[in-house]
N, C-alpha and C positions, 0 to 999 in steps of 0.2 A: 407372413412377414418376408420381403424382399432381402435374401442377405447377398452381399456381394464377396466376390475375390476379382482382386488385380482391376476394379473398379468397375465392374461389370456383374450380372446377374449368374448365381450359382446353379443356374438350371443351363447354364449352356453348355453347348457338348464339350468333354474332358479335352479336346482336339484343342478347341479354343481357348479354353483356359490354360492349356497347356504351355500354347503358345504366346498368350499376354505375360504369364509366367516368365519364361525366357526373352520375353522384350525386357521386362522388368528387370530381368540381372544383365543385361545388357547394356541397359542405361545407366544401371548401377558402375559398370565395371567401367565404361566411360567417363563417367563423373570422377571415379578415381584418378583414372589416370590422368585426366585434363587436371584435377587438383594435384597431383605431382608432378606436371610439367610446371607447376607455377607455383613458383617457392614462396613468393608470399601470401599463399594463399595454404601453406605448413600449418599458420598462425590463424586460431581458432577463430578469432578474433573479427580475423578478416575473413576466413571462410564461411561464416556464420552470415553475413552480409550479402556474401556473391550469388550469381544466378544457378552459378553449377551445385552450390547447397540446393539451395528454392528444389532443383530436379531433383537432385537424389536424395532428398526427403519424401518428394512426392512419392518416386519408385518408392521407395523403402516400407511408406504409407501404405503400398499396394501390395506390395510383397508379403506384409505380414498379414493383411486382412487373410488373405490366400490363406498361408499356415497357421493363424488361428483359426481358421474355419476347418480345417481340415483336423487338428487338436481336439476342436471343442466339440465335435461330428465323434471323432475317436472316442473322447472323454465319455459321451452319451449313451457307446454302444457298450462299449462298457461295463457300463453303472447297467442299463435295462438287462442285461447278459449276465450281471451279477461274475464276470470275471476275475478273479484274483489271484495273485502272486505270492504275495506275501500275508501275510497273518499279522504278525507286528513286528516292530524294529529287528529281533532276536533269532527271530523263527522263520526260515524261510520253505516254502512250499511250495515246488515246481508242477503247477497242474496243466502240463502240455506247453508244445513249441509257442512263443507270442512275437507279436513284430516287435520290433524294434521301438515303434512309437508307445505300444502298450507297454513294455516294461519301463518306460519313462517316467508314464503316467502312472505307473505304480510306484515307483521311487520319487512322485510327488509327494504322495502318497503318508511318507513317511520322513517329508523335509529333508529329502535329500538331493531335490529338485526343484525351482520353483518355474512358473509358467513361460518366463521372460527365456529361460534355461533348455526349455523344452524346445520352443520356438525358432532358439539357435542351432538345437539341433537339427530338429524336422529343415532350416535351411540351409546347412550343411549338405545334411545327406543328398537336399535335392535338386541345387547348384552341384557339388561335385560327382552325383551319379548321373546326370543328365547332359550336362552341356562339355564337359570332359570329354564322354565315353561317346556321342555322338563326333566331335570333333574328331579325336581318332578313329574313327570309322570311318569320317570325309575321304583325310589325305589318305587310312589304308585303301580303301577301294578305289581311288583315284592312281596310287602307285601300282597298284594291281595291275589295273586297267592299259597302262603302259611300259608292265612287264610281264608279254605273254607269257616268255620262257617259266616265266615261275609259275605264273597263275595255272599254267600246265601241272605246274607240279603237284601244285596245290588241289589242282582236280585227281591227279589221280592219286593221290592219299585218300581223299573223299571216297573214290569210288571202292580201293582196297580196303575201306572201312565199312564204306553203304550199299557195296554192289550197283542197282538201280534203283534202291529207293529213296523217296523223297520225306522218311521220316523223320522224329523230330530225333537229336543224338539226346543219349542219354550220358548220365559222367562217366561213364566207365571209354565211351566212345569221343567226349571231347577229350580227355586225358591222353588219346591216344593220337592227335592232330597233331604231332609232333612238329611237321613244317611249318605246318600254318600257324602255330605259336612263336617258330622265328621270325616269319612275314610280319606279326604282329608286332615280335619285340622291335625289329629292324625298322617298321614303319614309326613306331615311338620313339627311335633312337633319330630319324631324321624331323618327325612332328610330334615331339611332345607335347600335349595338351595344354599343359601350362609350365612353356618355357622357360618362367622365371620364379624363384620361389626366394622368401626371407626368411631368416632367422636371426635372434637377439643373443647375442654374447653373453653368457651369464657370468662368467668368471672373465680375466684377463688374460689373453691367448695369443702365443706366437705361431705364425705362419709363415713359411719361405721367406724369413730372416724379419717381418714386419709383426709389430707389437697393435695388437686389435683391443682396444680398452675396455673393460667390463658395460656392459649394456647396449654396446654396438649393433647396429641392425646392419648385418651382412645381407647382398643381394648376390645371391647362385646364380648365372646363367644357364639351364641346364641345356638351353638352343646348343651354345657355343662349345660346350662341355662336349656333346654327343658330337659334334666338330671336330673334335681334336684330330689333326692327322697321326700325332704319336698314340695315340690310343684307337684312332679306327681307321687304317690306310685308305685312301681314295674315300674320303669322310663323305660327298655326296655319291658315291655309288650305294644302290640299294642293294644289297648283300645279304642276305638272309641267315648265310650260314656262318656269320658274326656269334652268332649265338645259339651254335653248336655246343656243347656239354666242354671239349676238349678245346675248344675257344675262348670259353668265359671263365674257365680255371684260369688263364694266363692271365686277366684284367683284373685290376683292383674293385673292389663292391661297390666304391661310392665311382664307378667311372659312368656307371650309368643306372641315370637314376628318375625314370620319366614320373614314376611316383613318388619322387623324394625317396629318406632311405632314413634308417635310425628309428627311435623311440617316435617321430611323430610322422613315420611316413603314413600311406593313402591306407584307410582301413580298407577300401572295399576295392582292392589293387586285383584282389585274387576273383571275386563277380566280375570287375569288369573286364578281364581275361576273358572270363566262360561265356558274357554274354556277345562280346566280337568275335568269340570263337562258333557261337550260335547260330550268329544271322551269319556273316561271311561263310560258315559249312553249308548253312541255307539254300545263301544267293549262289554260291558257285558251282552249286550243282544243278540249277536249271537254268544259270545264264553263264555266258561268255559273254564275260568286259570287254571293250573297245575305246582305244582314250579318246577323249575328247580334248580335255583341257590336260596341259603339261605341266610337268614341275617349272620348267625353265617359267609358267607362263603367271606364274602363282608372284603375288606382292603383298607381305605383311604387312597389318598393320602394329602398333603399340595397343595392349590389351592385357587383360589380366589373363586371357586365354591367347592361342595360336589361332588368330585368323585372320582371312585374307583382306584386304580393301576393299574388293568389289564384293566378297562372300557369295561368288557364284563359282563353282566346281561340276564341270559336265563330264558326266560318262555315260557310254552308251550299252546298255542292258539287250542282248543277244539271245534268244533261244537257244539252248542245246539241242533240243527235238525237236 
């Protein structure tokens, strides 16, 4: 039997799928924002009608085929593997580390979960571990790239940690990237992933002298926020050492917040550090960056992520040897 994801056949390579995957929340994210440039289309009513539903139904349609196939693939290995977590509701029995996906399906298991539940998750974790953590990697390696003096820097931390080799670091050895986790924070503080974040008023809340009514949906800027010239002097120079130890005691917490901040910031804030700290330790030790394309040269668009109109970003990759 022929099953499909993202509307296409499951035997095609993961590359592919990977990539209809990310059209699909692409389309998706579009469709939002076109339905919130157009206020009457707020009203379900009228949205239920229009062409920009018709699309992001279809995406949505294709989206989940994807993540129930990959659910109900999980669910099977499973059950044949005879894997378990729990015993019953009371008792629980931890037999070895599980993803994440299988301790779900175990917590189905026992109604504490249902399929619809699962699904939201599995597209959570793979919208925001994927098209986030890729994003910030563009603009960092593209800031890199036309700032030699650092990317120097950043090399020879590299080197005073790896000598000449080209292995893979281990955490004891990413923990110790000290610069290149400011390069990191400093490129998120000029390109956060996702510039804009809501949140709903649960009580009724004053701020700088104005009354926010209970159930308000507040819109963060966190672009404009990382802006601020009284919280970061020369707000677009790329500065790395912004976030130095003896620099970020002087800032308030919520001054900068690429993954949000509080009870519902980015659960996997702290992976996708390690994994731009991975490939950039990587790439910077057998290539020297050369910019291609500039900041000056870069033009947003409106999105539920930080990217650009044209979505093309050139750099040029150099031998070291």
């Amino acid at each position: 039997m022929c099953e499909t994801a993202m509307g296409t056949p499951m035997h095609e390579s993961i590359e592919s799928v990977a990539s209809k995957y990310s059209k699909g929340i692409e389309v998706v994210g579009n469709a939002i924002i076109a339905r919130l440039c157009r206020a009457w289309l707020h009203f379900n009513c009228f949205f239920k009608l229009s062409n920009i539903a018709y699309i992001q139904n279809k995406a949505l349609k294709d989206l989940h085929t994807f993540t129930n196939k990959i659910i109900k693939e999980r669910r099977t290995f499973l059950q044949e593997k005879k894997i378990e977590t729990f015993e019953d509701k009371d008792n629980y029995v931890n037999k070895g580390k599980l993803a994440m996906l299988d301790l779900l399906l175990q917590k189905e298991k026992i109604g504490a979960i249902d399929n619809n539940g699962i699904r939201e998750e599995v597209d959570t974790f793979m919208f925001e571990g994927h098209d986030t953590t890729a994003q910030a990697l563009i603009f960092l390696i593209m800031t890199l790239a036309n700032e030699t003096k650092i990317q120097e820097k950043i090399y020879d931390e590299l080197r005073h940690i790896f000598g000449d080799s080209q292995r893979t670091p281990t955490t004891e050895e990413l923990n110790e990237m000290k610069y290149l986790e400011c390069c990191i924070k400093e490129s998120l503080r000029l390109y956060p992933s996702v510039p804009i974040i809501v949140r709903k008023v649960s009580e009724e809340t004053i701020i700088g002298g104005y009354t926010l009514p209970k159930n308000s949906h507040i819109h963060i800027f966190i672009y404009d926020l990382h802006r601020r010239e009284d919280i970061y002097p020369e707000p677009e120079r790329f500065i790395p050492e912004r976030f130095l130890p003896e620099a970020c005691f002087k800032r308030h917490p919520y001054a900068y917040i690429p993954f949000s901040a509080g009870p519902r910031n980015c659960i996997g804030q702290k992976f996708a550090m390690l994994e731009m700290k991975t490939l950039v330790s990587s790439l910077l030790r057998r290539f020297r960056l050369e910019a291609v394309t500039k900041p000056s040269d870069i033009k947003f668009k409106t999105d539920l992520l930080l990217r650009t109109i044209n979505e093309s970003i050139y750099v040029r990759f150099l031998n070291r040897y």
